[in-house]
TIVO-2410 file (N, C-alpha, C; in nm, 3 decimals):
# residues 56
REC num residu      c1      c2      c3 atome chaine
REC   1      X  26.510  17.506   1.126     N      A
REC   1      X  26.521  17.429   1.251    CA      A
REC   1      X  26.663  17.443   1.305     C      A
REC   2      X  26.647  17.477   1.383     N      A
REC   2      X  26.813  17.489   1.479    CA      A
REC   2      X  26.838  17.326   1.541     C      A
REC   3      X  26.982  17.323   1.488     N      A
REC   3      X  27.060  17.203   1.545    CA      A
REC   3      X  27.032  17.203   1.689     C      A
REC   4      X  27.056  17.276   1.770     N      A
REC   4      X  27.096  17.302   1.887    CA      A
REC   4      X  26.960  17.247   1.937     C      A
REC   5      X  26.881  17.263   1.900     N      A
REC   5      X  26.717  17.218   2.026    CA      A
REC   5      X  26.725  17.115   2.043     C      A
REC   6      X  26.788  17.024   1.935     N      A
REC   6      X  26.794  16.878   1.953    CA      A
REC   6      X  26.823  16.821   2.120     C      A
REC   7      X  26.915  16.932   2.137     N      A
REC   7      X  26.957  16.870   2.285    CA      A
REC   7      X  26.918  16.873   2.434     C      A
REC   8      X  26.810  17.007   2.400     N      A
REC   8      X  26.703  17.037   2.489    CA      A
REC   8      X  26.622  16.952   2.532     C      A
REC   9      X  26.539  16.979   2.639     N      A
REC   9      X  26.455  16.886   2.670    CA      A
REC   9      X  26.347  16.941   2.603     C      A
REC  10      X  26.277  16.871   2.617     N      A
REC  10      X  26.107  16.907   2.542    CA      A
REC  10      X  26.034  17.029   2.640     C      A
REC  11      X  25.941  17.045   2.556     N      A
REC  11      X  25.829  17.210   2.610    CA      A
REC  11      X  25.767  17.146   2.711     C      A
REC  12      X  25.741  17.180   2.821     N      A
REC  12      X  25.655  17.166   2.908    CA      A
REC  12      X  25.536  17.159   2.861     C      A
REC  13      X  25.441  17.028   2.866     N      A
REC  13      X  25.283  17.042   2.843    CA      A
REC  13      X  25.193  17.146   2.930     C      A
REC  14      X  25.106  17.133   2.861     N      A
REC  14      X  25.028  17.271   2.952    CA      A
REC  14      X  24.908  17.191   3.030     C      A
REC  15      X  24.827  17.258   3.128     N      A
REC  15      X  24.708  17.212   3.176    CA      A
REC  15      X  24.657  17.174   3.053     C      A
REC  16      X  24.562  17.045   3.143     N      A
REC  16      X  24.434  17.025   3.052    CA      A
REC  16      X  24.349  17.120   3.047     C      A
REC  17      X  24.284  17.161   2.945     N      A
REC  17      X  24.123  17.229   2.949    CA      A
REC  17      X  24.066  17.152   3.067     C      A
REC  18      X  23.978  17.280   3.127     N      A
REC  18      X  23.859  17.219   3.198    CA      A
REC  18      X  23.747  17.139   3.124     C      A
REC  19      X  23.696  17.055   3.203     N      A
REC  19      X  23.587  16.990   3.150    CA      A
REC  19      X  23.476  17.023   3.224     C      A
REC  20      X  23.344  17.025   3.188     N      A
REC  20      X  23.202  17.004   3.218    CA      A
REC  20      X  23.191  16.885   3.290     C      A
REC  21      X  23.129  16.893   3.391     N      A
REC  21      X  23.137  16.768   3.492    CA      A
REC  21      X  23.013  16.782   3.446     C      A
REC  22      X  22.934  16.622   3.397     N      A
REC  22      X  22.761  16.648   3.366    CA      A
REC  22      X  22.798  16.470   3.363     C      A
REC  23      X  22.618  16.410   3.374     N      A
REC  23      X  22.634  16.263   3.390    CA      A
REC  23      X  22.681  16.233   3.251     C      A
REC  24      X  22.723  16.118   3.247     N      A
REC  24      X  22.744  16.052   3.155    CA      A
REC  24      X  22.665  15.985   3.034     C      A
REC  25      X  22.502  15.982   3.046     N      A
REC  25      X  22.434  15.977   2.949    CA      A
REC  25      X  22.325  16.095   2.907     C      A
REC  26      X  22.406  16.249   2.938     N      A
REC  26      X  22.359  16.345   2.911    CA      A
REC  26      X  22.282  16.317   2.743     C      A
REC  27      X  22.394  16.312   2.680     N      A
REC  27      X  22.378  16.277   2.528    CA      A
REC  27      X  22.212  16.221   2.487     C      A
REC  28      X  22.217  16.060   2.602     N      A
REC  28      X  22.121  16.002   2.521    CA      A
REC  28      X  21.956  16.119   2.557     C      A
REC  29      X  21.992  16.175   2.702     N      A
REC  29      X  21.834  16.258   2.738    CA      A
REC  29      X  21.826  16.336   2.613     C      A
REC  30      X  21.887  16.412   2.483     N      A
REC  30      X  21.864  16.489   2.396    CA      A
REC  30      X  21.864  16.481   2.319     C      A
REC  31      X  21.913  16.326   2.288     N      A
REC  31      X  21.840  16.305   2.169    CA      A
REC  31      X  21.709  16.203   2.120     C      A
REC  32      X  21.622  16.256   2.043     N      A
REC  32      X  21.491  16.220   2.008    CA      A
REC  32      X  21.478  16.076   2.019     C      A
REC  33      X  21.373  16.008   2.050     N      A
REC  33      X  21.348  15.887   2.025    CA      A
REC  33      X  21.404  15.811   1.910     C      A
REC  34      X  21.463  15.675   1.908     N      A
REC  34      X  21.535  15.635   1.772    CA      A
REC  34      X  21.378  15.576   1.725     C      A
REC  35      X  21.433  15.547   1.586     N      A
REC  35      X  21.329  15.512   1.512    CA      A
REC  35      X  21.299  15.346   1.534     C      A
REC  36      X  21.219  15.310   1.495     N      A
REC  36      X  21.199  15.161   1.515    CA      A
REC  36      X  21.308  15.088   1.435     C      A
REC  37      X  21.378  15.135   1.327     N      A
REC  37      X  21.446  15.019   1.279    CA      A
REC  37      X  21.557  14.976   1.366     C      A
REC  38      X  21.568  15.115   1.472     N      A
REC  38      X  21.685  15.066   1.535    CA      A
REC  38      X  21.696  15.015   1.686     C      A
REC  39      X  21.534  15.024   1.703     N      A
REC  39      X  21.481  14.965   1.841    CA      A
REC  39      X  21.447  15.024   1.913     C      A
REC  40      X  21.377  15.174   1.878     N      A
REC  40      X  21.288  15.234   1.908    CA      A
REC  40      X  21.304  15.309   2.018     C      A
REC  41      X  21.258  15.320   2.147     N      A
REC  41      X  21.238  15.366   2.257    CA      A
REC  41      X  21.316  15.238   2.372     C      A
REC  42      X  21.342  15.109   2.330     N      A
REC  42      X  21.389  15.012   2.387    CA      A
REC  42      X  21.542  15.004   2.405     C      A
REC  43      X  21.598  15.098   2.246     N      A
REC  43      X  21.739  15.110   2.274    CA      A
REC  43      X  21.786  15.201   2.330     C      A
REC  44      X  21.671  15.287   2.371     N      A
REC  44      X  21.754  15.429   2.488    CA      A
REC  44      X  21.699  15.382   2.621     C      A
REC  45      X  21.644  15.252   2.652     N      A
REC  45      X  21.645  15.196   2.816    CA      A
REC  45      X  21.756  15.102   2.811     C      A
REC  46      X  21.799  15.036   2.684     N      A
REC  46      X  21.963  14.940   2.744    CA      A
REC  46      X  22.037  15.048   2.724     C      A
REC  47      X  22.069  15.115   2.656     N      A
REC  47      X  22.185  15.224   2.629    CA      A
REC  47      X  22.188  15.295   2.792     C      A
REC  48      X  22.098  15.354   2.823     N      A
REC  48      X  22.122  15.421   2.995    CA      A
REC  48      X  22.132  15.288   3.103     C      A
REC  49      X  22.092  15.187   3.072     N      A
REC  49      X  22.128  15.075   3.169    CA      A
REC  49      X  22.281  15.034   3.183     C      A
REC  50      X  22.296  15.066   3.041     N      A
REC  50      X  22.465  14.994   3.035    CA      A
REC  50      X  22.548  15.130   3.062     C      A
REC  51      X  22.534  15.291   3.026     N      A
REC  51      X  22.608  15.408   3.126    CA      A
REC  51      X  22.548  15.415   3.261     C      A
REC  52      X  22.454  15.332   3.327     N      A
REC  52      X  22.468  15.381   3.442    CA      A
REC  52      X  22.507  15.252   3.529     C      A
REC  53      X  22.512  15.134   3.481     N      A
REC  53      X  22.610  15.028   3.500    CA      A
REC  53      X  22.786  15.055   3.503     C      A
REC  54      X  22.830  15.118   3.375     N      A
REC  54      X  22.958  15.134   3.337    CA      A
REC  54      X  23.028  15.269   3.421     C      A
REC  55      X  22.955  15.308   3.503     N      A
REC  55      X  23.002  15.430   3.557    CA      A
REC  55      X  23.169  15.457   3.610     C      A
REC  56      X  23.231  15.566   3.581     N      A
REC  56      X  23.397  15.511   3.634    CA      A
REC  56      X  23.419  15.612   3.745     C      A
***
């Protein structure tokens, strides 16, 4: 490590990566029905109620 960088300023950050612009409860459309212990087909209608409520 060189003494000397100490006094430098820091590296320039770089761009962000691009992102995929896609809705926000892409996720829940692919994945399978939950099982009943965890509320079946009922917890993927509040789960998309509450991302398409929470939208930013």
């Amino acid at each position: 490590m060189e003494i000397e960088r100490f006094w430098l300023p820091p590296v320039p950050l770089t761009d962000p990566a691009p992102s995929f612009a896609t809705e926000r409860d892409l996720l829940l459309r692919q994945l399978p029905t939950p099982p009943p212990e965890v509320g079946g087909a009922e917890t993927l209608r509040v789960l998309r109620r509450w991302y398409r409520q929470n939208r930013s």
